[in-house]
C-alpha positions in Angstrom: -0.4 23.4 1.3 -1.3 25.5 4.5 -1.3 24.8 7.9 -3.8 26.4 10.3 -2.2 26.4 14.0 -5.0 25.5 17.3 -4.3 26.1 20.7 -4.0 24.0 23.3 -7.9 24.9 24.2 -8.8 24.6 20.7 -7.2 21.3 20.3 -8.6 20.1 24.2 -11.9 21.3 23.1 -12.1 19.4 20.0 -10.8 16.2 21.6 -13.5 16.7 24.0 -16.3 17.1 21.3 -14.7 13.2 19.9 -15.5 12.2 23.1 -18.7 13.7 24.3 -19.8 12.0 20.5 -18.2 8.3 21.7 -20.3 8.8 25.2 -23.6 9.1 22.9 -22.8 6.4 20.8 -22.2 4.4 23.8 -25.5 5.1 25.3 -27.2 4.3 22.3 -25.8 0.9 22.1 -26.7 0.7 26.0 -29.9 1.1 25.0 -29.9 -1.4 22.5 -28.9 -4.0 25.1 -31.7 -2.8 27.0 -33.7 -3.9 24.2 -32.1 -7.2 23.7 -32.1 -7.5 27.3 -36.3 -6.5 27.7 -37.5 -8.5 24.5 -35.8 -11.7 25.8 -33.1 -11.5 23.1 -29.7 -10.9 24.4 -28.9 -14.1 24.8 -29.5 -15.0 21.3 -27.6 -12.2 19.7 -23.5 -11.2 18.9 -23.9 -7.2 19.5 -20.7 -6.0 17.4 -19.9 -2.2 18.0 -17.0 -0.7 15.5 -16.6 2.4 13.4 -15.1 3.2 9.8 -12.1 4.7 11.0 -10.0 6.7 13.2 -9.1 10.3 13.8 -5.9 11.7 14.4 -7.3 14.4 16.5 -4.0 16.6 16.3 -1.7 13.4 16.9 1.2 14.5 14.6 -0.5 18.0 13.8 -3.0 15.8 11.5 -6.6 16.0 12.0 -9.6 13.9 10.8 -8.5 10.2 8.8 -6.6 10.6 6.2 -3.7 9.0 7.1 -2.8 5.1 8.0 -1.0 6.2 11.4 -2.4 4.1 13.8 -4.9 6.9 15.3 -6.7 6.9 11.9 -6.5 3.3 10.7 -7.5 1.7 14.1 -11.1 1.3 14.5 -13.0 -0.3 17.6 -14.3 -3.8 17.0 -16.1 -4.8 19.7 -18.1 -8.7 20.2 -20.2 -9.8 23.0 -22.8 -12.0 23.4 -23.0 -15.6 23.3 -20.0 -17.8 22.3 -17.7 -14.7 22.4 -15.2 -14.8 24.9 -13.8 -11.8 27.1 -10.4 -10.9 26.8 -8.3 -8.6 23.7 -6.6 -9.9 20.5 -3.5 -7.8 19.4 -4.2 -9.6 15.9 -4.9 -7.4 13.3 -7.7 -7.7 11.2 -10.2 -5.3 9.0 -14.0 -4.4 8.1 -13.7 -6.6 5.0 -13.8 -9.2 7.5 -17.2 -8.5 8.9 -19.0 -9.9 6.0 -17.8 -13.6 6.4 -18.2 -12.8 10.4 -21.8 -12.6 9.6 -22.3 -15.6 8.0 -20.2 -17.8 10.3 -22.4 -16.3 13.3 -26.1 -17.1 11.5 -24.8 -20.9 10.7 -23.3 -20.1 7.0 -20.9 -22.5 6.6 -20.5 -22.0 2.8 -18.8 -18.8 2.5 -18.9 -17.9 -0.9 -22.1 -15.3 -2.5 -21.5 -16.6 -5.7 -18.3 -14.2 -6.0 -15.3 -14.8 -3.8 -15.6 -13.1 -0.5 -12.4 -10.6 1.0 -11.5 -11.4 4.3 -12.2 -13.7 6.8 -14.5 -14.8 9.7 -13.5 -13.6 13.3 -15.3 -15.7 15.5 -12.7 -17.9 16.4 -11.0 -14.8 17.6 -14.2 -13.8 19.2 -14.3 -17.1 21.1 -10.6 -16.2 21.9 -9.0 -19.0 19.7 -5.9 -18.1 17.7 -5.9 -17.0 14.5 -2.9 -17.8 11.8 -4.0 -15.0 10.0 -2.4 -11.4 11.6 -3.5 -9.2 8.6 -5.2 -6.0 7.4 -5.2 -4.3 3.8 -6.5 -1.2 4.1 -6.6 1.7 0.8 -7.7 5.4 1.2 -8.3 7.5 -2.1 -10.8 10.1 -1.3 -10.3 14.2 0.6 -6.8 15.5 0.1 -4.9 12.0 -1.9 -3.3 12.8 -5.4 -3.3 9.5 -5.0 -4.5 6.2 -3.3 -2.7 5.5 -0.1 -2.2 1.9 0.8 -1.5 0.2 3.8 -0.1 -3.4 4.9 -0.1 -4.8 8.6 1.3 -8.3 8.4 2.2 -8.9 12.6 3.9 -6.1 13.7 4.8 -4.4 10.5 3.0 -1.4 9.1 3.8 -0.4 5.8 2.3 2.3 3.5 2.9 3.2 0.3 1.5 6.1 -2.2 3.3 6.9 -5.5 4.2 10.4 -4.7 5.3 10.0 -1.0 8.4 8.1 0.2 7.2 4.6 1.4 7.1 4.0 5.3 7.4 0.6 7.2 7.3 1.1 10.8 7.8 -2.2 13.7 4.4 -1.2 16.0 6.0 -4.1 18.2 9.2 -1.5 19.3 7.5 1.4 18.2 4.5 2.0 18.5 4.2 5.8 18.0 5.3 5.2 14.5 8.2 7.4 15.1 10.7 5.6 13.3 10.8 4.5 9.7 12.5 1.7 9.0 12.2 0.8 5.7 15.8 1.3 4.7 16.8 -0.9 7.8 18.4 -4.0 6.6 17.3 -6.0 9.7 
């Protein structure tokens, strides 16, 4: 393995680039509300904004998403519209979840597509209810992975396994830099 060292003003530079690209996304979902807004819509749509993954954008040295630190595996998952109340969740949840979202928003109350469906539906979240449920599963096997990486966020525990690395659990309640490992802490 070899390691390419940046600047600081290569680093600031690309980090800038990330978010010159979030501005233009965000002005393209502006003016889809505009739409919504001028064809007498908004009011009868959930606009959901989110993204596929991360990037570590030099956190740790590591670039891009090919990790399950926090900078890679968190995603935006925005709701608005009507029904969806304002306010944040620290509950985790994942994409697979989208799929039964969407069918709980258009009135689907049976949620099976004649296979059983991953995840679950986030609108009670979305109207700011409580969820039992604080949980993502999330797998990467694709650029640089020997093997598949997983990843398990029950609460506040993060833990990530792949066969060749030592396994990490970190406790993003008292640390949320994901600094300290503690998966041979007894507590």
């Amino acid at each position: 393995a070899s390691t390419v060292s940046l600047s600081n003003e290569e680093v600031r530079r690309a980090r800038r680039a990330y978010l010159a690209n979030v501005s233009y996304f965000d002005s393209k979902v502006g003016a889809l509300v505009k739409t919504l807004k001028d064809i007498g819509e908004l009011d009868n749509t959930v606009v959901i904004v989110t993204a596929d993954h991360g990037d570590m954008l030099g956190e740790r040295g590591l670039w891009y998403k090919m990790s399950f630190f926090e900078h890679s595996a968190r995603v935006p998952l925005i709701f608005a519209g009507p029904g969806v109340a304002q306010g944040v969740t620290g509950t985790a949840c994942s994409l697979v979840d989208l799929l039964p979202t969407f069918l709980d928003i258009a009135g689907r109350s049976d949620m099976s597509l004649g296979e059983p469906v991953d995840g679950r539906s986030l609108v009670p979240l979305a109207r700011g209810e409580d969820d039992p449920v604080d949980e993502a599963i999330g797998e990467y096997c694709a650029e640089m992975t020997p093997w598949p990486v997983y990843m398990l966020r029950r609460g506040p525990l993060k833990y990530i396994y792949c066969k060749i690395d030592p396994p990490q659990l970190y406790d993003l309640a008292k640390d949320p830099g994901e600094n300290v490992n503690v998966i041979n802490d007894s507590e």
